[in-house]
N, CA, C and O atoms as a CHARMM CRD file, in Angstrom:
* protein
*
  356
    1    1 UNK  N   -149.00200   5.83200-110.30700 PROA 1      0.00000
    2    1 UNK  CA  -147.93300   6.79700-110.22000 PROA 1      0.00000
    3    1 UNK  C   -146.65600   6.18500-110.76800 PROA 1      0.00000
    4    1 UNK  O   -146.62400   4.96800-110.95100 PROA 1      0.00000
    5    2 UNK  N   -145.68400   6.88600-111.02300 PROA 2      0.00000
    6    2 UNK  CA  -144.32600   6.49700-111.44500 PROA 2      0.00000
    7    2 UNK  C   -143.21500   7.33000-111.02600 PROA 2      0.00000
    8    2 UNK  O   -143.11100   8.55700-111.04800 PROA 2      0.00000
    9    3 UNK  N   -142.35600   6.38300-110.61600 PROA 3      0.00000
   10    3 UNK  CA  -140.80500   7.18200-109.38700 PROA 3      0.00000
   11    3 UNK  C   -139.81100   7.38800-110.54200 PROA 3      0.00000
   12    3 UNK  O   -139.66700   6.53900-111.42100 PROA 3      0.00000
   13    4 UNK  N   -139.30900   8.24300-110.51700 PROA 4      0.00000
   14    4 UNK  CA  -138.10600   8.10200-111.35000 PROA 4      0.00000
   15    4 UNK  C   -136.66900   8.62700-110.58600 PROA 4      0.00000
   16    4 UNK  O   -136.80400   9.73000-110.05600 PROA 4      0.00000
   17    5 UNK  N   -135.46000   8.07500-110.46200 PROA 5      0.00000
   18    5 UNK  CA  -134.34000   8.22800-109.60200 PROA 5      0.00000
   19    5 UNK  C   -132.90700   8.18600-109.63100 PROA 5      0.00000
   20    5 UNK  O   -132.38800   7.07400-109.73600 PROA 5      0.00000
   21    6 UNK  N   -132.12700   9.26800-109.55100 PROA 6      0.00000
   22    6 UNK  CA  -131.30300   9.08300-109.73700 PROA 6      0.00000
   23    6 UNK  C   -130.09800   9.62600-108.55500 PROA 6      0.00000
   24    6 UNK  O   -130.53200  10.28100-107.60700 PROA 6      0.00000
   25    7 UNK  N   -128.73400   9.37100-108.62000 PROA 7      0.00000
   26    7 UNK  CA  -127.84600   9.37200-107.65400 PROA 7      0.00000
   27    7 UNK  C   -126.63800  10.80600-108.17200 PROA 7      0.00000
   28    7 UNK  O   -125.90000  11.03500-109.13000 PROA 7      0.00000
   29    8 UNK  N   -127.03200  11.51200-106.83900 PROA 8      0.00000
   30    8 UNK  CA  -126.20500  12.54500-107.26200 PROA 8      0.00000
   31    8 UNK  C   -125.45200  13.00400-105.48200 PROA 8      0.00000
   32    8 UNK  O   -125.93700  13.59800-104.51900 PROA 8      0.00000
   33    9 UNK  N   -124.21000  12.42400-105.71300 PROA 9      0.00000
   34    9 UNK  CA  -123.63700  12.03400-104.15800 PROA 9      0.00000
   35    9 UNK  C   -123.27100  13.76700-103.82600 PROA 9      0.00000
   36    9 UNK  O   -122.87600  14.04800-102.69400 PROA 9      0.00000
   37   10 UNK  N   -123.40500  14.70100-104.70500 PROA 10     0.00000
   38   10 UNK  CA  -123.03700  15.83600-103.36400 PROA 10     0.00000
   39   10 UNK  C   -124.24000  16.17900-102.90000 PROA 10     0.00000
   40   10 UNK  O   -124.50600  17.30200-102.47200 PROA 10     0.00000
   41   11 UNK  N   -124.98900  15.27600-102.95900 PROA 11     0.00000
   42   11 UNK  CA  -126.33300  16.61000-102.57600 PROA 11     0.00000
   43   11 UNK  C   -127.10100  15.20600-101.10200 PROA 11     0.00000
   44   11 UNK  O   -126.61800  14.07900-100.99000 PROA 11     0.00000
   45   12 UNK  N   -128.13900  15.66300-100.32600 PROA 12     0.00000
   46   12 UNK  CA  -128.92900  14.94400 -99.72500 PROA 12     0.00000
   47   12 UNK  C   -129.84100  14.43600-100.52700 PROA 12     0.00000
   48   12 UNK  O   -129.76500  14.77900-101.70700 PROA 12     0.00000
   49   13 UNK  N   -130.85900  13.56400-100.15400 PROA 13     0.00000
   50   13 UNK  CA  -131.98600  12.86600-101.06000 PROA 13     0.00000
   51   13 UNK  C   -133.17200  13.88900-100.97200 PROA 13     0.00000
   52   13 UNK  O   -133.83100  14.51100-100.14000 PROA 13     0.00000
   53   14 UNK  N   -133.05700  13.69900-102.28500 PROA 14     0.00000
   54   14 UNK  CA  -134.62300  15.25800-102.26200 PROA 14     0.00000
   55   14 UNK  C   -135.49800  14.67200-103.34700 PROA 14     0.00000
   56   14 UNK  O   -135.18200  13.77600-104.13000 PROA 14     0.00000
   57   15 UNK  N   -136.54500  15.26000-103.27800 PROA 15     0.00000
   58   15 UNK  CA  -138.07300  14.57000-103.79700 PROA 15     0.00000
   59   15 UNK  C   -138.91000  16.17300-104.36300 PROA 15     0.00000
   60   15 UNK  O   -139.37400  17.23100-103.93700 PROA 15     0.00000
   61   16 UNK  N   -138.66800  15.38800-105.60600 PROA 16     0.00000
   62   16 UNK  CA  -139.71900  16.49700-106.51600 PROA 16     0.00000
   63   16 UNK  C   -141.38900  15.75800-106.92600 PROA 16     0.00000
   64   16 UNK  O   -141.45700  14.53400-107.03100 PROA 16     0.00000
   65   17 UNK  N   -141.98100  16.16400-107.02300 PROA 17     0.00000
   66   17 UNK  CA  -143.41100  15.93500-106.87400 PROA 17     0.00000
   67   17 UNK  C   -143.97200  16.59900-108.08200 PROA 17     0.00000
   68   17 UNK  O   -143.86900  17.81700-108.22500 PROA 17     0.00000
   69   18 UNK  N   -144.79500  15.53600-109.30300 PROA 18     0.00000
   70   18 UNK  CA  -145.18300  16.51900-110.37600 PROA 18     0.00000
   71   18 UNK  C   -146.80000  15.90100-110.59500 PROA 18     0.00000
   72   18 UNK  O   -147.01200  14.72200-110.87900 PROA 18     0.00000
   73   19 UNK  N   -147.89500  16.94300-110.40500 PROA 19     0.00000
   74   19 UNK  CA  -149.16200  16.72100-110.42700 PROA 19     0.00000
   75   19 UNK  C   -149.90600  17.48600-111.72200 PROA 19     0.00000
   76   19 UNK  O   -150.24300  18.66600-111.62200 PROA 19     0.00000
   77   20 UNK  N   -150.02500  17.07300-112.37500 PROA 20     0.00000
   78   20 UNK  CA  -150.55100  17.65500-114.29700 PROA 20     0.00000
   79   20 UNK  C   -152.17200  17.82800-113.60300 PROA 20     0.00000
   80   20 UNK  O   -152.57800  17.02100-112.76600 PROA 20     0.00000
   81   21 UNK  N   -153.00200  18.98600-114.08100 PROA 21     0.00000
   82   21 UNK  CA  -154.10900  19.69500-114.25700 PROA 21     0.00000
   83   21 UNK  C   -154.83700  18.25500-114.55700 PROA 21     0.00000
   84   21 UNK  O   -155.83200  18.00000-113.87800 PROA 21     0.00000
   85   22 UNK  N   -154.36700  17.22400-115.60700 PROA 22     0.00000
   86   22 UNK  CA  -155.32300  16.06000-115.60800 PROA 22     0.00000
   87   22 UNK  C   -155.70100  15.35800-114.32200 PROA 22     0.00000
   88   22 UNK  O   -156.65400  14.58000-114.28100 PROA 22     0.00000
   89   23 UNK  N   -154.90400  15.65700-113.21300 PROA 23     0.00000
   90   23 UNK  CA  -155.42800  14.80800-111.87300 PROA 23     0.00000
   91   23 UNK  C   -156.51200  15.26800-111.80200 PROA 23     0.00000
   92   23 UNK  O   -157.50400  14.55100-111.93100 PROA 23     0.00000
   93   24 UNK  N   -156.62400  17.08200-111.49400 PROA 24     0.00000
   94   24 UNK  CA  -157.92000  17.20600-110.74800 PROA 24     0.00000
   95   24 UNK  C   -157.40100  19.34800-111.02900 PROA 24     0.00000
   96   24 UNK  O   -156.57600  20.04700-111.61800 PROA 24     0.00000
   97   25 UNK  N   -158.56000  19.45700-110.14400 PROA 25     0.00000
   98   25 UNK  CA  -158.37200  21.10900-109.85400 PROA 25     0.00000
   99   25 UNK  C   -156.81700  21.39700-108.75200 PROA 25     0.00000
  100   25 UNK  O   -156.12200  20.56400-108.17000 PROA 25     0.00000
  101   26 UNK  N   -156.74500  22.33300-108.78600 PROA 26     0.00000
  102   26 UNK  CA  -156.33700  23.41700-107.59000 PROA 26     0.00000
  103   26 UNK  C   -155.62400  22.60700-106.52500 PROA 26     0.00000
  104   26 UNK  O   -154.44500  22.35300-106.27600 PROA 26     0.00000
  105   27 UNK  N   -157.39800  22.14500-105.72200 PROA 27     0.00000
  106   27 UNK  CA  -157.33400  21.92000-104.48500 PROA 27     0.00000
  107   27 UNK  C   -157.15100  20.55200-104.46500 PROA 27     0.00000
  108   27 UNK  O   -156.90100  20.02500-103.38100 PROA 27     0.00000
  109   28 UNK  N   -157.25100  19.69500-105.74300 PROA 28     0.00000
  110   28 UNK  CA  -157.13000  18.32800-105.63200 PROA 28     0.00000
  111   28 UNK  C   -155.71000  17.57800-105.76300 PROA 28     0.00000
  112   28 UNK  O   -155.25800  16.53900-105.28400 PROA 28     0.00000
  113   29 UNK  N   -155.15000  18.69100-106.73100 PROA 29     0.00000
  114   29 UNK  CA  -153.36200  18.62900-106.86900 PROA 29     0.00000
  115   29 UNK  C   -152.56100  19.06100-105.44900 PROA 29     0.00000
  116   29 UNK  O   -151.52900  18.47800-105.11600 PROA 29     0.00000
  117   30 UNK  N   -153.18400  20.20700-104.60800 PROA 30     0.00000
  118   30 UNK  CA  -152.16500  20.57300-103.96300 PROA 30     0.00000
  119   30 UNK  C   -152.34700  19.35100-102.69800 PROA 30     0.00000
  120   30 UNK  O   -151.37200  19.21700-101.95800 PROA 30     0.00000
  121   31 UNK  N   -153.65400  18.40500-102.42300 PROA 31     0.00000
  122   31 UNK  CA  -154.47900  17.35400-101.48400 PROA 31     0.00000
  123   31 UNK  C   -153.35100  16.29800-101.69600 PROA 31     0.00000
  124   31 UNK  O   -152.81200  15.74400-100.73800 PROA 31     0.00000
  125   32 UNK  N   -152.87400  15.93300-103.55800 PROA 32     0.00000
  126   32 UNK  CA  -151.87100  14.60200-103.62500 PROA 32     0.00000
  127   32 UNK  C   -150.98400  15.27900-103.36900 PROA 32     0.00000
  128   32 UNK  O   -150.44800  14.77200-102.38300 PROA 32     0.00000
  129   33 UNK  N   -150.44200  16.20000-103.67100 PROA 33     0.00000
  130   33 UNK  CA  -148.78600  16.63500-103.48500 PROA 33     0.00000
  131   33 UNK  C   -148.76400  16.53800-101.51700 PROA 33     0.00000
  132   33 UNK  O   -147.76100  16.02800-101.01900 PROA 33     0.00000
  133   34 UNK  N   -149.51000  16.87200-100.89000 PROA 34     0.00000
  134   34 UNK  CA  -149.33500  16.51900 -99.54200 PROA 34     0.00000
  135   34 UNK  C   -149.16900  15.68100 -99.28000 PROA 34     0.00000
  136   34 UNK  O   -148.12100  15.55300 -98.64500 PROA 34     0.00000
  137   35 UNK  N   -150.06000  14.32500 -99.53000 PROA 35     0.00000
  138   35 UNK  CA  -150.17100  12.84700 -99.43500 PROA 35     0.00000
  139   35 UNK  C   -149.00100  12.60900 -99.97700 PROA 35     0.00000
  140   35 UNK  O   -148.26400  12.36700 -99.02100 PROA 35     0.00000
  141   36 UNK  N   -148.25900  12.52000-101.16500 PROA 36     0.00000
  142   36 UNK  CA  -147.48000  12.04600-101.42900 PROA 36     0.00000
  143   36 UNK  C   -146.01800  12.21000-100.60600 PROA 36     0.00000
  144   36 UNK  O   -145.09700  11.42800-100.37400 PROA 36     0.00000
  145   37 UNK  N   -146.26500  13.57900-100.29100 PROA 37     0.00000
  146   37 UNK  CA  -144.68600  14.09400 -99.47000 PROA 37     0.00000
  147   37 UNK  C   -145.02500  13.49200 -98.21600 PROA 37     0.00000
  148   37 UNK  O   -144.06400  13.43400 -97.44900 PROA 37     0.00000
  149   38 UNK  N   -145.99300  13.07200 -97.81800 PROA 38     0.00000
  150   38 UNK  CA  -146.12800  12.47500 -96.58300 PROA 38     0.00000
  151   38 UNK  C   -145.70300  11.00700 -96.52300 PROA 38     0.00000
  152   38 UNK  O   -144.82100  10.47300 -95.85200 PROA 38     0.00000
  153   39 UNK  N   -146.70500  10.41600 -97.54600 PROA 39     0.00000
  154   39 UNK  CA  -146.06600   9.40100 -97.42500 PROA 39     0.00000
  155   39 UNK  C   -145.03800   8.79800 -97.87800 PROA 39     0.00000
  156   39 UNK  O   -144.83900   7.61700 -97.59300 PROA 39     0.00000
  157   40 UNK  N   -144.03100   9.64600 -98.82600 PROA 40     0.00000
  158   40 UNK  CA  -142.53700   9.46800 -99.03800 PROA 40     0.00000
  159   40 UNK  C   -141.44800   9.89800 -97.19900 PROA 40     0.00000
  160   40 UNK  O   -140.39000   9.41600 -96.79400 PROA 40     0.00000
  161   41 UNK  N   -142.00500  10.53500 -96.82400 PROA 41     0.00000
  162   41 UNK  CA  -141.38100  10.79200 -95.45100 PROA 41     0.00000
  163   41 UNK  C   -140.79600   9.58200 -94.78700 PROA 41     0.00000
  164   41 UNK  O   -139.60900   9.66100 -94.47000 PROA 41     0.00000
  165   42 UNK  N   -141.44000   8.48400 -94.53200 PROA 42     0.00000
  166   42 UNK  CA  -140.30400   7.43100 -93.68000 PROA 42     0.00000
  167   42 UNK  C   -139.88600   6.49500 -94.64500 PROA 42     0.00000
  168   42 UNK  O   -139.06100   5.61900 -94.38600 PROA 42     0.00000
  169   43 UNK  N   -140.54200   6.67500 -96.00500 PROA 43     0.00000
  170   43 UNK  CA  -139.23200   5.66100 -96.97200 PROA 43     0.00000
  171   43 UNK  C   -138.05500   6.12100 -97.35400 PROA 43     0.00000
  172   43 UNK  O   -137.18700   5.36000 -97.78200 PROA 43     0.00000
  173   44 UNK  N   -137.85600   7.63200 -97.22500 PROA 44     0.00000
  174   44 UNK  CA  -136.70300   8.29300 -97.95400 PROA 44     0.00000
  175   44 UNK  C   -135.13000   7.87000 -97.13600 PROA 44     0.00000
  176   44 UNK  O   -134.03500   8.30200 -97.49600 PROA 44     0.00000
  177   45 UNK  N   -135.40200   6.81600 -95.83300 PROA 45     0.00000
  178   45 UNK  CA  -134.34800   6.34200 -95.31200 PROA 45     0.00000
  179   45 UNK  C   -133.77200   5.34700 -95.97500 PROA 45     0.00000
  180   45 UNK  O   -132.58400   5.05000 -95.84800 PROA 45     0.00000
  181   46 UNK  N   -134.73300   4.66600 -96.86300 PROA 46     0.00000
  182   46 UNK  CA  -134.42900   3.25300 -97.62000 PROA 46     0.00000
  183   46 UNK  C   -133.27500   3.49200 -98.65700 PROA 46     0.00000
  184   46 UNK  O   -132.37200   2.70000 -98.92800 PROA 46     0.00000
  185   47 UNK  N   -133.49400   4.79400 -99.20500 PROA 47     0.00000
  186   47 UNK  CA  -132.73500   5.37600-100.38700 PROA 47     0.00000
  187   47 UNK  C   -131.03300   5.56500 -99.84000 PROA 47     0.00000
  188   47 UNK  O   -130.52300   5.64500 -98.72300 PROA 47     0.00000
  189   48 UNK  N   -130.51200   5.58700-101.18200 PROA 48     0.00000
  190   48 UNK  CA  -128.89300   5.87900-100.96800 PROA 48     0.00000
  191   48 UNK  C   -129.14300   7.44400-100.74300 PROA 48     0.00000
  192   48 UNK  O   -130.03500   8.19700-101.13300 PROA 48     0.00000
  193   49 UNK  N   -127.80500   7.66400 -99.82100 PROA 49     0.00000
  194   49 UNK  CA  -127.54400   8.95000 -99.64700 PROA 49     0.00000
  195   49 UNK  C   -127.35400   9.52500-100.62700 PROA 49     0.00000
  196   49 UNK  O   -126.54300   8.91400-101.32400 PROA 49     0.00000
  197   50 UNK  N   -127.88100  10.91600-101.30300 PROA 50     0.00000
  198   50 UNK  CA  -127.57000  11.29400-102.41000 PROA 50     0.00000
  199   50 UNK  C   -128.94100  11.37200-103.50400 PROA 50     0.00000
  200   50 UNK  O   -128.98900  12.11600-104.48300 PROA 50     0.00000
  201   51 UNK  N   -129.89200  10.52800-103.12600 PROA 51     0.00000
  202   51 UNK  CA  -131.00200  10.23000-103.95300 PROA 51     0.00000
  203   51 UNK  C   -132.00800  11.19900-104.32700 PROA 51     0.00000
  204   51 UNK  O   -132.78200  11.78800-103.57300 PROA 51     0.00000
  205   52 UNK  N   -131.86300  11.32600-106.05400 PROA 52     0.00000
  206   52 UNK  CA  -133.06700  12.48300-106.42600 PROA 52     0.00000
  207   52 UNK  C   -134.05400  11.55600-106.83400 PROA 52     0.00000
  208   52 UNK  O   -133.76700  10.73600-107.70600 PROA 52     0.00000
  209   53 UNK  N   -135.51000  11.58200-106.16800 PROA 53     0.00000
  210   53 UNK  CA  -136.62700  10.99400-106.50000 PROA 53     0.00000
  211   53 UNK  C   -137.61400  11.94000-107.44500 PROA 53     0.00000
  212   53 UNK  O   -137.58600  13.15200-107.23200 PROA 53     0.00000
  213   54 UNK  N   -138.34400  11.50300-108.31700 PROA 54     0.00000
  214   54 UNK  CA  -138.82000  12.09800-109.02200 PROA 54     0.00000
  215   54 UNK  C   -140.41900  11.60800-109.17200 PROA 54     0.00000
  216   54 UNK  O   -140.59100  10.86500-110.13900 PROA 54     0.00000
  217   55 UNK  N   -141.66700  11.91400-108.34500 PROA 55     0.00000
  218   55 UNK  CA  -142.72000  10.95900-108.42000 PROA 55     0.00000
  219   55 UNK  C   -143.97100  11.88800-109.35300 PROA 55     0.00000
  220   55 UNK  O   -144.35900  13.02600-109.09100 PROA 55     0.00000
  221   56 UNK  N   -144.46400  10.92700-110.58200 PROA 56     0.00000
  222   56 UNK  CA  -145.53400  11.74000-111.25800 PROA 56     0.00000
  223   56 UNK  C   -146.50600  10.75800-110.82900 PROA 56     0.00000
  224   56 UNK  O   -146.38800   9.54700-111.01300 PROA 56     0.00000
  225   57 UNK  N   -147.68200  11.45700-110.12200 PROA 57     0.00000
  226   57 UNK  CA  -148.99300  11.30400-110.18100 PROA 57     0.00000
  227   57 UNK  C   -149.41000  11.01300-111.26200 PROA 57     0.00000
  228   57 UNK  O   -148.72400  11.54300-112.13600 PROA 57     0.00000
  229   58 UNK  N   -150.47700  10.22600-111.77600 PROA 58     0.00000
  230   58 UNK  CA  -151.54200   9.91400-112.95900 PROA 58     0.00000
  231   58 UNK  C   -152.93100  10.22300-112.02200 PROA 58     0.00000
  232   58 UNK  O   -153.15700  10.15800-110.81300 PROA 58     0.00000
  233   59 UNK  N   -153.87900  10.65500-113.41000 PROA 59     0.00000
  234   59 UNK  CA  -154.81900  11.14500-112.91400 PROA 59     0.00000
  235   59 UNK  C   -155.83100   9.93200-112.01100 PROA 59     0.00000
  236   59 UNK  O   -156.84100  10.37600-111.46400 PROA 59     0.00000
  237   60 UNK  N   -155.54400   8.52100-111.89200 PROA 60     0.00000
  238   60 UNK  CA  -156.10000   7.64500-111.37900 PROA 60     0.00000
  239   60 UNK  C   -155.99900   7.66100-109.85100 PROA 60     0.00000
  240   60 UNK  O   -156.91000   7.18300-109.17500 PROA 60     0.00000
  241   61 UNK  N   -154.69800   8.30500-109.18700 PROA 61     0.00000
  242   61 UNK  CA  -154.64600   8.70100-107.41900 PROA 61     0.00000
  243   61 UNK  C   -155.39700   8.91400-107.17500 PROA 61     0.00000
  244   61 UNK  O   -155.60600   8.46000-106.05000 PROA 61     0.00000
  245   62 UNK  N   -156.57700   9.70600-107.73300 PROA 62     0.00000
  246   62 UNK  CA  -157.42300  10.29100-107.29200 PROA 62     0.00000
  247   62 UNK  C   -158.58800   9.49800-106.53000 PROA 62     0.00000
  248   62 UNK  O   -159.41800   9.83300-105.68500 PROA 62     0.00000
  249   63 UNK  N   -158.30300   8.35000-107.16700 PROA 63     0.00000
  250   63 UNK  CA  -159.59300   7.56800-106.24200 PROA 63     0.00000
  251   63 UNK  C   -159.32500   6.57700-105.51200 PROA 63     0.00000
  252   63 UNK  O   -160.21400   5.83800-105.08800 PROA 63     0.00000
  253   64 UNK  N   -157.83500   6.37500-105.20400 PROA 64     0.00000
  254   64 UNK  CA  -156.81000   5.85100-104.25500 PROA 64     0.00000
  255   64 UNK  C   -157.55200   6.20600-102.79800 PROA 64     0.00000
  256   64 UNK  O   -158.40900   7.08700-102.85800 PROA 64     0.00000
  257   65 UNK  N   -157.32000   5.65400-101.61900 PROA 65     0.00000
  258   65 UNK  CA  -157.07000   5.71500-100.44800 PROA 65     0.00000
  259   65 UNK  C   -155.98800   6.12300-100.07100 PROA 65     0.00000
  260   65 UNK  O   -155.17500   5.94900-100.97800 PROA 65     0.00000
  261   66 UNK  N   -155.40300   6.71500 -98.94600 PROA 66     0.00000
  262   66 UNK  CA  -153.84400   7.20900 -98.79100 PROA 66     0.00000
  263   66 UNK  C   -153.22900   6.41900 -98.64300 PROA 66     0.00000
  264   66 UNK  O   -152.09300   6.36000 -99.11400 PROA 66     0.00000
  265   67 UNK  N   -154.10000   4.96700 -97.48600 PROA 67     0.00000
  266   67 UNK  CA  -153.15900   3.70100 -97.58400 PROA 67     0.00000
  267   67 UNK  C   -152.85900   3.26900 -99.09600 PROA 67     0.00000
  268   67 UNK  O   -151.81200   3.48100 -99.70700 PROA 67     0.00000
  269   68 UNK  N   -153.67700   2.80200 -99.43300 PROA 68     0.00000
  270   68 UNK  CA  -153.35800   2.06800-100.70900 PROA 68     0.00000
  271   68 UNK  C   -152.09200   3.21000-101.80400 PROA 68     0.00000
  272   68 UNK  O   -151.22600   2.68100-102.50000 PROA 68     0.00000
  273   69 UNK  N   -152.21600   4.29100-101.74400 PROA 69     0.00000
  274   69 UNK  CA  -151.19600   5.20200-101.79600 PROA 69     0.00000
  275   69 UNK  C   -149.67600   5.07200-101.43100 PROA 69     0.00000
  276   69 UNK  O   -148.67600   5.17700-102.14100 PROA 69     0.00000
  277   70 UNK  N   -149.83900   4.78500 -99.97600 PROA 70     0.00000
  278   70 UNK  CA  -148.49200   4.84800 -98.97600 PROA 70     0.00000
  279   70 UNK  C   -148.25500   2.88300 -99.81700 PROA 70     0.00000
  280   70 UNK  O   -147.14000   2.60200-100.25600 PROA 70     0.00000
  281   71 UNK  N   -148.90900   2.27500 -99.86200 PROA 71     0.00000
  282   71 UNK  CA  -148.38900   0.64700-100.39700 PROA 71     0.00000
  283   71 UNK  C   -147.82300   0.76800-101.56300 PROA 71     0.00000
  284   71 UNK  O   -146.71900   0.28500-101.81500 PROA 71     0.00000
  285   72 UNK  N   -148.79500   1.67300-102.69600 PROA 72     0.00000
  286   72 UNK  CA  -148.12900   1.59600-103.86900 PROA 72     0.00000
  287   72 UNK  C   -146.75500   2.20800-103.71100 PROA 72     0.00000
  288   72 UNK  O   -145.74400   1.70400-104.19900 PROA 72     0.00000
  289   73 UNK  N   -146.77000   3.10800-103.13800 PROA 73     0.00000
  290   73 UNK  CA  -145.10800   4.14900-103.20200 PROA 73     0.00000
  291   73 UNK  C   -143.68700   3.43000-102.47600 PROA 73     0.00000
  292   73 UNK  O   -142.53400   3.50100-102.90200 PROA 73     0.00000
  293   74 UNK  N   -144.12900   2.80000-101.37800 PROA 74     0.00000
  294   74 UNK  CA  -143.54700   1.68200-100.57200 PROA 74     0.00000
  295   74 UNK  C   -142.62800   0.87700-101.48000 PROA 74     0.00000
  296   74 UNK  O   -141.39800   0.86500-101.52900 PROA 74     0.00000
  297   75 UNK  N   -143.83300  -0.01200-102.41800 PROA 75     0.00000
  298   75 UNK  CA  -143.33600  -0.92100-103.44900 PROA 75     0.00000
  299   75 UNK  C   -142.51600  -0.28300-104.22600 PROA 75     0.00000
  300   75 UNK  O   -141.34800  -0.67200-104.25600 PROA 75     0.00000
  301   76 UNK  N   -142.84600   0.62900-104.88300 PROA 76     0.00000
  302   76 UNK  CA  -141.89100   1.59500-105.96700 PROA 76     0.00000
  303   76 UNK  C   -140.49500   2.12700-105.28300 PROA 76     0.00000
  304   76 UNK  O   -139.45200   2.06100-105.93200 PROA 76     0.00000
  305   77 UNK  N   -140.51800   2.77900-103.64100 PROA 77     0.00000
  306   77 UNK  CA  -139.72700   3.12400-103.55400 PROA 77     0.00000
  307   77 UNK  C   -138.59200   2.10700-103.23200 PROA 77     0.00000
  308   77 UNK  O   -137.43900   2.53700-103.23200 PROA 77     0.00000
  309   78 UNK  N   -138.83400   0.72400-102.94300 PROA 78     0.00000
  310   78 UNK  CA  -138.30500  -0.55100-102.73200 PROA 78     0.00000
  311   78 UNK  C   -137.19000  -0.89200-103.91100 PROA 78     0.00000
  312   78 UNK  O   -136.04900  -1.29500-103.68600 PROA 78     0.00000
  313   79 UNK  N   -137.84100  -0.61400-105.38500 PROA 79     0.00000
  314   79 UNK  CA  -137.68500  -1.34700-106.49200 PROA 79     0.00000
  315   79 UNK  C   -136.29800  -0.39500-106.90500 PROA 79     0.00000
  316   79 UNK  O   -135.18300  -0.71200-107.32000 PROA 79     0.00000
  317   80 UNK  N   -136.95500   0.96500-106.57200 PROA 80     0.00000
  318   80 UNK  CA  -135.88600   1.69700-107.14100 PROA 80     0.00000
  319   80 UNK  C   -134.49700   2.18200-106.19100 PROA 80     0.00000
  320   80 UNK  O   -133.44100   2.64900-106.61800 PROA 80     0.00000
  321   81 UNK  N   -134.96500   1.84700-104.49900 PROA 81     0.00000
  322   81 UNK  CA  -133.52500   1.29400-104.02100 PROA 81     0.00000
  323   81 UNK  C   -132.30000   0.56200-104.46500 PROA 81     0.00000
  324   81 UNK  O   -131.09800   0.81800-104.39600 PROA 81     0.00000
  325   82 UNK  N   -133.06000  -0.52000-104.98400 PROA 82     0.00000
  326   82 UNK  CA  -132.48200  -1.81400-105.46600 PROA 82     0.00000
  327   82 UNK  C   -131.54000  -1.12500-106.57300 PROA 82     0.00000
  328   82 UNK  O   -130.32100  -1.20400-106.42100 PROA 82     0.00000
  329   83 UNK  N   -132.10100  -0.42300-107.72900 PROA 83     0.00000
  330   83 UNK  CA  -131.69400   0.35500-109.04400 PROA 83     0.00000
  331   83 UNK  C   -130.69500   0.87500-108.71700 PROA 83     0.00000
  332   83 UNK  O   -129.59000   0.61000-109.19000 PROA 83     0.00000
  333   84 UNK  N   -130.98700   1.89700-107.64500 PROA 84     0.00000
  334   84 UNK  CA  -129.85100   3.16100-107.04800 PROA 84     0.00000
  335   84 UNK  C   -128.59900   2.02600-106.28700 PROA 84     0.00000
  336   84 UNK  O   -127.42200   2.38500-106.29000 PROA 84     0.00000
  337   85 UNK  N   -128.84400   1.20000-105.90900 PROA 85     0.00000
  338   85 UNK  CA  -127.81600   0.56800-105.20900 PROA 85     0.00000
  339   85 UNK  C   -126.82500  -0.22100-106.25400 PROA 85     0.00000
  340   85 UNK  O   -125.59600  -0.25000-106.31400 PROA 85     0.00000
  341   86 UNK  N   -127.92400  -0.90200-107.12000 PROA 86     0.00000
  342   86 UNK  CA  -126.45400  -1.46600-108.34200 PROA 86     0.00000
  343   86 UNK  C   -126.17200  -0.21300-109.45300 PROA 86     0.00000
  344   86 UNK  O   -125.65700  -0.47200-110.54100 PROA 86     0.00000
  345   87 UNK  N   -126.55700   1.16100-109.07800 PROA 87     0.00000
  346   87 UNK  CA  -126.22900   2.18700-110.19600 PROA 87     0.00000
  347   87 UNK  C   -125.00300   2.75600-109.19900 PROA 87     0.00000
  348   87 UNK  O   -124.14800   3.31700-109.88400 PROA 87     0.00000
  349   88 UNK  N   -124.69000   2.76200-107.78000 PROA 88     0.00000
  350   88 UNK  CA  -123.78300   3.41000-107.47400 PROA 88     0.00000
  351   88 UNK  C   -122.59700   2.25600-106.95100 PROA 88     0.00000
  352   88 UNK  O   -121.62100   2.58500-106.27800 PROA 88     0.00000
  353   89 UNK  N   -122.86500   0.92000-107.37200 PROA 89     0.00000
  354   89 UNK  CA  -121.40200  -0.19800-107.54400 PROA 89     0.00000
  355   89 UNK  C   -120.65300  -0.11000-108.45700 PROA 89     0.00000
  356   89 UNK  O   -119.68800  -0.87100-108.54000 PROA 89     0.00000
């Protein structure tokens, strides 16, 4: 997967979620878009106030575990704290 993020201070931190027909069907896109909003749920405290997250699925989630899911996003959402914090000094 890949986060993309940026800082927009009038707003709260909000999370868009983009799953392409190459993941899977229907029921397999709307399965990650859950997982993912789930497990973005207790990192979105890490983020600056203000934070638009932007996460695209690749069709490889698919054979992820949710843990191994919730680790990869963890790490990413870590990296791009760091980003958002020297983008709003």
């Amino acid at each position: 997967m890949v986060v993309y993020g940026r800082l927009d201070t009038d707003r709260s931190t909000r999370l868009g979620l983009s799953v392409s027909r190459k993941v899977g069907g229907a029921v397999t896109r709307n399965r990650i878009r859950r997982r993912l909003s789930e497990a973005f749920r207790p990192l979105g405290g890490a983020l600056p106030n203000g934070a638009n997250v932007i996460i695209v699925a690749r069709p490889r989630i698919v054979e992820q575990s949710y843990h191994n899911m919730e680790v990869e996003l963890a790490g990413l959402i870590d990296k791009l704290a760091g980003a958002l914090a020297k983008e709003s000094k």
